[in-house]
C-alpha positions in Angstrom: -18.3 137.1 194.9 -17.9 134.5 191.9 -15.6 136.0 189.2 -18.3 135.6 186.4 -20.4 138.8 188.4 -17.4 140.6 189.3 -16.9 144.0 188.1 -14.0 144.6 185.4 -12.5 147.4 188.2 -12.9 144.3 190.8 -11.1 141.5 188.7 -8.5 143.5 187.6 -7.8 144.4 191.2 -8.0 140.8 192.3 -5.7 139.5 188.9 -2.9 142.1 189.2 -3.1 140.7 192.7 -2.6 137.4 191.2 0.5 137.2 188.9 2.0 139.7 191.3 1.9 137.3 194.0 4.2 135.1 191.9 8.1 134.5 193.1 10.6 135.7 190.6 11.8 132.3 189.8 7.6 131.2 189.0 7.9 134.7 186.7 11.3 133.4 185.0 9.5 129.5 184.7 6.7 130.9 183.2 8.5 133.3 180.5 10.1 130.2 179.8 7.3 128.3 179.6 5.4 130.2 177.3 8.0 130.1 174.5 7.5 126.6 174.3 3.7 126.9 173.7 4.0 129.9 171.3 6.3 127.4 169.3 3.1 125.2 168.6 1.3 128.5 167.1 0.0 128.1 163.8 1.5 130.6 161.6 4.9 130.9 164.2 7.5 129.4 161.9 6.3 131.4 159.1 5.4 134.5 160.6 8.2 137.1 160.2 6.7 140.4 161.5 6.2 140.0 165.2 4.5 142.8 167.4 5.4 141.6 171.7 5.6 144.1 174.5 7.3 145.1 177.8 6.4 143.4 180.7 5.5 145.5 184.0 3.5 144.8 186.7 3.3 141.2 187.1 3.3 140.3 183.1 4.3 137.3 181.7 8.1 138.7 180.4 8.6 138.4 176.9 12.6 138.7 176.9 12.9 135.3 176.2 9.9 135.3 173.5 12.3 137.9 172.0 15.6 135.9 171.6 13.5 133.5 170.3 11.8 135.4 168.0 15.5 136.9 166.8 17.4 133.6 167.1 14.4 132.3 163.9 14.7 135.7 162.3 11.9 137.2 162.7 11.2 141.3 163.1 10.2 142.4 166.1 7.9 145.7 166.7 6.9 147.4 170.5 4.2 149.5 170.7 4.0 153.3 170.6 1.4 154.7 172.4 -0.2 158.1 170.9 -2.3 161.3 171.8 -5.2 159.8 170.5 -5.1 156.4 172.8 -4.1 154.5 169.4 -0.9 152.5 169.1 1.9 152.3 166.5 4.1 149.5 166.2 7.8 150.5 165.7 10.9 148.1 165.2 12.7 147.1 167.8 16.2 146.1 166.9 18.8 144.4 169.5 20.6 147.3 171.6 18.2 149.9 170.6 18.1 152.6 173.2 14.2 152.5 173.8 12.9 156.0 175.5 10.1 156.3 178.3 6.7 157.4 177.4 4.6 159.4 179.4 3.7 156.2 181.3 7.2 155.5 181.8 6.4 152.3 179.5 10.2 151.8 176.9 9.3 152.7 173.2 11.9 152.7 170.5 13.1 156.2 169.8 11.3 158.2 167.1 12.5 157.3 163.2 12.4 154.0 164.1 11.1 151.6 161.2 7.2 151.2 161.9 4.5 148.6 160.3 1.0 149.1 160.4 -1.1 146.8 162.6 -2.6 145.2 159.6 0.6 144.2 158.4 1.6 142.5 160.9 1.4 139.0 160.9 1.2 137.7 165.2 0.8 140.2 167.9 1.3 139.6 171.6 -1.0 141.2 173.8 -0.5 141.8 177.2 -3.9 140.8 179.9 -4.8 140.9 183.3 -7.3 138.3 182.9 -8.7 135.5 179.9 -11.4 133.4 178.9 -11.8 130.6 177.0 -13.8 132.6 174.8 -10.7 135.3 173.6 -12.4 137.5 175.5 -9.3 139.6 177.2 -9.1 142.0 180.8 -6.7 145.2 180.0 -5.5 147.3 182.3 -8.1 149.9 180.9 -6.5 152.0 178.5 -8.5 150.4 175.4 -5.2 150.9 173.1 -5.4 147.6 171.4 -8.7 147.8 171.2 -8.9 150.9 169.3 -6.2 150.0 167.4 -7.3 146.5 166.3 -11.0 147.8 165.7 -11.8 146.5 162.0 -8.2 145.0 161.6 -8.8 141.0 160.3 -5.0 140.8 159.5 -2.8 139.6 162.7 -3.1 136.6 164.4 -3.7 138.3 168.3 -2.1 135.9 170.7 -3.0 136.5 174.9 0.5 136.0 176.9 -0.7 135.1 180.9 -0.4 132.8 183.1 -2.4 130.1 184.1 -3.6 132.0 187.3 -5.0 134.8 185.1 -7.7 132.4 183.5 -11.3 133.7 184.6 -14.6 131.8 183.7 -15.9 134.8 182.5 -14.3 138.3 181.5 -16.9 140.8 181.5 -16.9 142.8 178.0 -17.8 145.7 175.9 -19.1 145.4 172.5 -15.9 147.0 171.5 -13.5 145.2 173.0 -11.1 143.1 170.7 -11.1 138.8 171.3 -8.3 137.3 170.7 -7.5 134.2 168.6 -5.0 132.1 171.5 -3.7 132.5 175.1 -0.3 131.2 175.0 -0.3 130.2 179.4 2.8 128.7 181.0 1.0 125.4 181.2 -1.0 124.8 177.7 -1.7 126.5 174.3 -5.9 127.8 174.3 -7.3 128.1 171.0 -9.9 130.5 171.9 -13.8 129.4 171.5 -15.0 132.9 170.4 -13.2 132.8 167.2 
């Protein structure tokens, strides 16, 4: 079946698949990698409010992203998931004890510092699969998308890996493009926006 008709249950099957077929050392290459290309972002150097997020399941891993991120000065925020399927964004110091949510994803612990989406300047999305287009595969919770919905401010930048590129991800109306893909091979200015 050609990934353009697949369903969005079918390629996120097939993409988890994918990067979870990857070797530890391709996972650690590409982490690496991908700093490398995020360092040719516009608005990187200036940016100082940085949302990134725990890798699981076959994600590219932004610890590296992070020391970067700290070793230029920059503020780093992880998401908070909520009730309502929305997401905060709360600082994330180094050595803060982060707590599991009811996913068992890390958070930071509550009282820590938050910003607003809209005030943040580059966030890092996580994807199981990516077009050319910005158009970006979850793993079907909508979170960023509800949370982004009507928010022009941030710069939303895809993290994957090359493997995860798709023709064509199928999409809602509602779902949220993105602006780059940042791959272990190559920077993608995205054609939708």
């Amino acid at each position: 079946m050609p990934e353009a008709k697949q369903t969005k249950s079918q390629l996120r099957s097939d993409l988890r698949q994918r990067r979870q077929g990857l070797s530890q050392e391709q996972q650690l290459q590409a982490a690496r990698a991908v700093v490398r290309q995020v360092a040719t972002l516009p608005l990187w150097q200036d940016a100082q409010r940085i949302a990134l997020y725990l890798a699981a399941d076959g994600e590219i891993d932004t610890g590296p992203l992070a020391e970067s991120a700290r070793g230029l000065g920059k503020q780093l925020f992880l998401p908070i998931i909520h009730a309502d399927q929305r997401l905060s964004f709360a600082a994330w110091e180094r050595g803060t004890r982060l707590v599991s949510n009811r996913y068992g994803i890390p958070e930071p612990p509550p009282g820590s510092e938050r910003c607003p989406p809209e005030a943040l300047e580059i966030i890092f999305l996580p994807l199981v699969a990516w077009d050319k287009s910005g158009h970006r595969l979850g793993m079907g919770g909508g979170f960023y998308d509800r949370t982004l919905d009507g928010i022009k401010g941030p710069l939303r930048v895809g993290l994957a890996h090359a493997v995860q590129q798709v023709a064509s991800v199928p999409h809602d109306p509602w779902d949220i493009a993105l602006n780059f893909v940042a791959t272990d091979t190559a920077l993608y200015r995205c054609t939708g926006n």
